[in-house]
C-alpha positions in Angstrom: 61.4 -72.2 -84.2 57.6 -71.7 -83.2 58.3 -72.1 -79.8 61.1 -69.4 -79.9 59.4 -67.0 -81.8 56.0 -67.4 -79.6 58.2 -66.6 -76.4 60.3 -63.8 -78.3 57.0 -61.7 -79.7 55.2 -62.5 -75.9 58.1 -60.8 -74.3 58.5 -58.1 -76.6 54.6 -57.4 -76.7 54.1 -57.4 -73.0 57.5 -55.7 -72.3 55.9 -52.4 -75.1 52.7 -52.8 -73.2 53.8 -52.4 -69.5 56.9 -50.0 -70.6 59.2 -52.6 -68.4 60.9 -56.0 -68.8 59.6 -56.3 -64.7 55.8 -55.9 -65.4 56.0 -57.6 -68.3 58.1 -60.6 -66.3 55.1 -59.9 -63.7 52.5 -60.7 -66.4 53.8 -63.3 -67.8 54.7 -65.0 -65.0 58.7 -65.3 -66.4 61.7 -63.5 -64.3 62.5 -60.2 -65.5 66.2 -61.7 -67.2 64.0 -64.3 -69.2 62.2 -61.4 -70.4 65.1 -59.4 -71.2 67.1 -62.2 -72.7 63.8 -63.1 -75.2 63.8 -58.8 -76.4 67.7 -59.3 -76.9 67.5 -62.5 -79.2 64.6 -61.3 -80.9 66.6 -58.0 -81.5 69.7 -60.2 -82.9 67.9 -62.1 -85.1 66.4 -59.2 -86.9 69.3 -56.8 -86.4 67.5 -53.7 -85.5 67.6 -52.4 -81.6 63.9 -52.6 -80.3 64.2 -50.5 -76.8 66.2 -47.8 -75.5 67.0 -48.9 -72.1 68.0 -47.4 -69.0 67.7 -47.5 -65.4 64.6 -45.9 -65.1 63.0 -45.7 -68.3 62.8 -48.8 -71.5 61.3 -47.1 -74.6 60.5 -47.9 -77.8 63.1 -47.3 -80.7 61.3 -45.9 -83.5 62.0 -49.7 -85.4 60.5 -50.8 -82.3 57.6 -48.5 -82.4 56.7 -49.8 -86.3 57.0 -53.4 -85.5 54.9 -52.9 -82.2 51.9 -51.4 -84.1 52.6 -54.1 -87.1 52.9 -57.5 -84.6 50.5 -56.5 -81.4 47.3 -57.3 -82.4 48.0 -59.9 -85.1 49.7 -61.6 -82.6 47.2 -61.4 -79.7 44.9 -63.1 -82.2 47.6 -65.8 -83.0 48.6 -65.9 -79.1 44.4 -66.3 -78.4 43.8 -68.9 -80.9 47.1 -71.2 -79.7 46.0 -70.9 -75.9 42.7 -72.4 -77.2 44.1 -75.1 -78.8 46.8 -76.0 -76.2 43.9 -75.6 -73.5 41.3 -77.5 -75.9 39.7 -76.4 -78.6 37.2 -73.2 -77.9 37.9 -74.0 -74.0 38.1 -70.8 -72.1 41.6 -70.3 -71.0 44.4 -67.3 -70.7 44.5 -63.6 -69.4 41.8 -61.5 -69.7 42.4 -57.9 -69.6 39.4 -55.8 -68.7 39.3 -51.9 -68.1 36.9 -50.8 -65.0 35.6 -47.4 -63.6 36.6 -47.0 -60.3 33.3 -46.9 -58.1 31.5 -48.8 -61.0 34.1 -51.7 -61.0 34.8 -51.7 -57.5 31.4 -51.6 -56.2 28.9 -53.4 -59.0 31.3 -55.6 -61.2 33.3 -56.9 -58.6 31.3 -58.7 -56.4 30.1 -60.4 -59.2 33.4 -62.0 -60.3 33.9 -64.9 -57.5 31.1 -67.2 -59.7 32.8 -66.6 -62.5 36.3 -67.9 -61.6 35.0 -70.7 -59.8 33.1 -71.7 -63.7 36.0 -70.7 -65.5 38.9 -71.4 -63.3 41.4 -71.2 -66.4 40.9 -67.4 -67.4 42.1 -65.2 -65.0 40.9 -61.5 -64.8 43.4 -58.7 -65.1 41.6 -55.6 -63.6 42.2 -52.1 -64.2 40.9 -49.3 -62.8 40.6 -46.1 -64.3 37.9 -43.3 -65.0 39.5 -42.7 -68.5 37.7 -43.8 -71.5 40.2 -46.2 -72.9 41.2 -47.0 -75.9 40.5 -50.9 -76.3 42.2 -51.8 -79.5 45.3 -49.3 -78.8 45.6 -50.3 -75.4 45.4 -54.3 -75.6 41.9 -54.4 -73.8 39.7 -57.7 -74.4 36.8 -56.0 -72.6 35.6 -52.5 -71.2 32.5 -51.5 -68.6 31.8 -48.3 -68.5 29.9 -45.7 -70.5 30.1 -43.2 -73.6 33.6 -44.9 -75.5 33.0 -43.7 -79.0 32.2 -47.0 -80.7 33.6 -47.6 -84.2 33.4 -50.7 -86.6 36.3 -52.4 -84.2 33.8 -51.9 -81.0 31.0 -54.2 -80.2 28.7 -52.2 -77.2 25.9 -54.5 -75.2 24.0 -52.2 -72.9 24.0 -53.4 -69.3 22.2 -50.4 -67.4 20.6 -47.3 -68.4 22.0 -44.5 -66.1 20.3 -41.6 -64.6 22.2 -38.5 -63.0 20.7 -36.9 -59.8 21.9 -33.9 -57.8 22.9 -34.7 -54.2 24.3 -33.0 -51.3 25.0 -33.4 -47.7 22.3 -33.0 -44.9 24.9 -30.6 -43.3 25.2 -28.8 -46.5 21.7 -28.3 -46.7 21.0 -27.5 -43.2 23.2 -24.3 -43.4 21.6 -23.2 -46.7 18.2 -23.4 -48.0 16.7 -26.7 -49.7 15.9 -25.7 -53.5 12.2 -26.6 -54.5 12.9 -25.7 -58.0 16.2 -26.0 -60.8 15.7 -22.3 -60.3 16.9 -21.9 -57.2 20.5 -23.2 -57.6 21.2 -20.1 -58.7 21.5 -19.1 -54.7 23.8 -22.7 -54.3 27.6 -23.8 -54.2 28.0 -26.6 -57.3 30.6 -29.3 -57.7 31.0 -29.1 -60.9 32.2 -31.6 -63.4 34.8 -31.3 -66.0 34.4 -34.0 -68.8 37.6 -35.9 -69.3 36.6 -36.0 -73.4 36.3 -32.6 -74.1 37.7 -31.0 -71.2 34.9 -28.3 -71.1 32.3 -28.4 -68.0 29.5 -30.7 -67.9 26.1 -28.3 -68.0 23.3 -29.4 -65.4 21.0 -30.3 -67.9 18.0 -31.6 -66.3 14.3 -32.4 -67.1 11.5 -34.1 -65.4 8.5 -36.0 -66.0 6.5 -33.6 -67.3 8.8 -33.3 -69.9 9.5 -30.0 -69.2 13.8 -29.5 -69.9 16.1 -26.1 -68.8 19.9 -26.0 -67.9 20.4 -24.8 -63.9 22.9 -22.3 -62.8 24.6 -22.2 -60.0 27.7 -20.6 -58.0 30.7 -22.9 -59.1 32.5 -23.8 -55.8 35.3 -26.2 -56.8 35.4 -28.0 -60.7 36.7 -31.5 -60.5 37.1 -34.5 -63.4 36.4 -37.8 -61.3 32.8 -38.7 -60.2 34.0 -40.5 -57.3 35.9 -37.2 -55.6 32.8 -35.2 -56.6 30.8 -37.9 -54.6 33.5 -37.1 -51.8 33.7 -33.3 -52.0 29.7 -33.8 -51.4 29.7 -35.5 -48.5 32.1 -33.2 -47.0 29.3 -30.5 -47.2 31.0 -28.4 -50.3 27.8 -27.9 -52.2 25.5 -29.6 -54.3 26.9 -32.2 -57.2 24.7 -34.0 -59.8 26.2 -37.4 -60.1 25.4 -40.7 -62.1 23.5 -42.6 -59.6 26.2 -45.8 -59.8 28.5 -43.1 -57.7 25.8 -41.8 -55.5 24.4 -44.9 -54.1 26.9 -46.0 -51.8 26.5 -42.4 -49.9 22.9 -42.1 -50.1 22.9 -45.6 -48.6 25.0 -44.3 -46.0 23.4 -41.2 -45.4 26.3 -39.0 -46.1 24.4 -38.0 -49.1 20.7 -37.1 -50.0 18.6 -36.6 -52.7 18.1 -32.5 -54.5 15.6 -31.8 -56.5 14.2 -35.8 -57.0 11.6 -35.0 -59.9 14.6 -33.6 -61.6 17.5 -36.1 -63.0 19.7 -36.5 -66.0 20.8 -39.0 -68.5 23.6 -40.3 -69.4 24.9 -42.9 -72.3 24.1 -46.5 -71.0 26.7 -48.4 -68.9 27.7 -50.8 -71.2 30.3 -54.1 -71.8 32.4 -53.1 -74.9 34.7 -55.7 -77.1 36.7 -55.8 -79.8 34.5 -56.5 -83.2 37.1 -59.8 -84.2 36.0 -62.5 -86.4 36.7 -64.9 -83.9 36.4 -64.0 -80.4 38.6 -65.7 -78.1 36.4 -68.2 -76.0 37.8 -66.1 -72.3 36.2 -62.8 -73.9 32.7 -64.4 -75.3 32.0 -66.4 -71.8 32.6 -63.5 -69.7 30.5 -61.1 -71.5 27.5 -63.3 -71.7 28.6 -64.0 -68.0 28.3 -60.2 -67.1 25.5 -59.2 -69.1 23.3 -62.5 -67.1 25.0 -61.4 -63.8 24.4 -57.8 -64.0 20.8 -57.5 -64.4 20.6 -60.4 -61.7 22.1 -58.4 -59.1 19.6 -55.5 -59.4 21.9 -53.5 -59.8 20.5 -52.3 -63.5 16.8 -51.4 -62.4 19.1 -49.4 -59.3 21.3 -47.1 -61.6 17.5 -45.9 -63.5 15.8 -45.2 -60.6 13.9 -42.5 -60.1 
């Protein structure tokens, strides 16, 4: 009876998470008829219909809904601690599920990962990107990097990196127009301007230097975007002058398709951080890979590169 009910509440958990019996077959390494045939027995047993399923679309009843928000994480908990003990007691083991920002997954984290599989060969990363601040416990996360997620009692942060904001442009860019020597003269610039995914309202160019001294730049809005990454981009292409968190900056700077505005001026931003969920017992995959990340990152430089000046 354990064994059924295990296999019926995996499928039906992974099945609401990926919003088909496919990506949940996908995850859970079954066929996508097991995973349909575990929903459909679970549904029997209790009598209620779970999905509304079509060709294109499986949703949630609202039955299903209640006992999705009732089951899912209880039951990663349970699902956690039986891995554990089937794998050996506290012995890192299962899926790990870890949300990323683009450029700072792809270009920091990343690289770091190959050590840690080869020590852990049992857990097995499952990476997504997204620029989103993401909702951990909602979502099914065991672990976030990236900055500013409103922390509440069921969040644990651990700083990895504080991270300063510079403005940037192209050399073409500031070739054709002249080269500001003071916040003041933006006012004559085009600026990439940044809408915050939060709060939906533009991001001021607050900046200060120092001195100490603080003001809020002006300057002619040329194009308003909501990703870093394509601000970085629109940059490069000679658009106008962006200020950018230095973790999306670097790779063009480094290249040269990007240089430096204003250096003795810079912003701040919350820390780059490795968030978790605040459980009483923290599965053994989730506690070795954030010490793992919060040794590695340092190591790499890459924390004393993001603060730069």
């Amino acid at each position: 009876m354990l064994t059924e009910l295990r296999s019926y509440l995996d499928a039906f958990v992974a099945s609401a998470d990926e919003g088909s019996f496919s990506a949940a077959a996908r995850h859970l390494g079954l066929t996508p008829a097991a995973i349909s045939k575990s929903v459909g027995q679970l549904e029997a047993r209790l009598g209620v219909r779970l999905f509304q399923r079509s060709t294109r679309k499986l949703a949630l009843t609202t039955d299903g809904e209640r006992l999705y928000g009732q089951v899912r994480l209880p039951w990663r908990e349970i699902s956690d601690a039986l891995t554990d003990l089937r794998q050996g007691a506290g012995k890192p083991a299962g899926t790990l599920k870890v949300a990323l920002a683009h450029t700072v997954g792809r270009e920091y984290v990343l690289p770091l990962l190959g050590e840690f599989v080869r020590r852990y060969p049992d857990v097995v990363p499952d990476l997504h990107f997204d620029n989103r601040q993401v909702d951990l416990v909602a979502e099914g996360f065991d672990v976030a990097i990236g900055g500013g997620i409103e922390l509440t009692d069921a969040l644990i942060a651990r700083e990895l990196a504080r991270v300063r904001i510079v403005l940037v442009a192209s050399p073409a860019y500031l070739k054709a127009n002249r080269t500001p020597k003071h916040p003041q003269d933006l006012t004559r610039h085009q600026g990439l301007l940044r809408r915050s995914l939060a709060t939906g309202r533009l991001v001021p160019w607050a900046l200060k230097n120092s001195e100490g001294q603080e003001l809020v730049a002006s300057v002619r809005p040329v194009m308003v975007l909501d990703d870093p990454e394509a601000m970085a981009r629109a940059a490069a292409t000679g658009m106008g002058i962006a200020m950018l968190p230095l973790p999306h900056a670097l790779p063009l700077l480094e290249s040269g398709e990007l240089v430096r505005v204003l250096r003795d001026w810079h912003a701040e931003s919350r820390p780059l951080s490795i968030y978790y969920t605040s459980r009483k017992l923290v599965p053994a995959k989730v506690r070795v890979f954030v010490d793992y990340i919060i040794q590695a990152f340092p190591a790499s430089g890459q924390a004393a590169r993001f603060g730069q000046k």
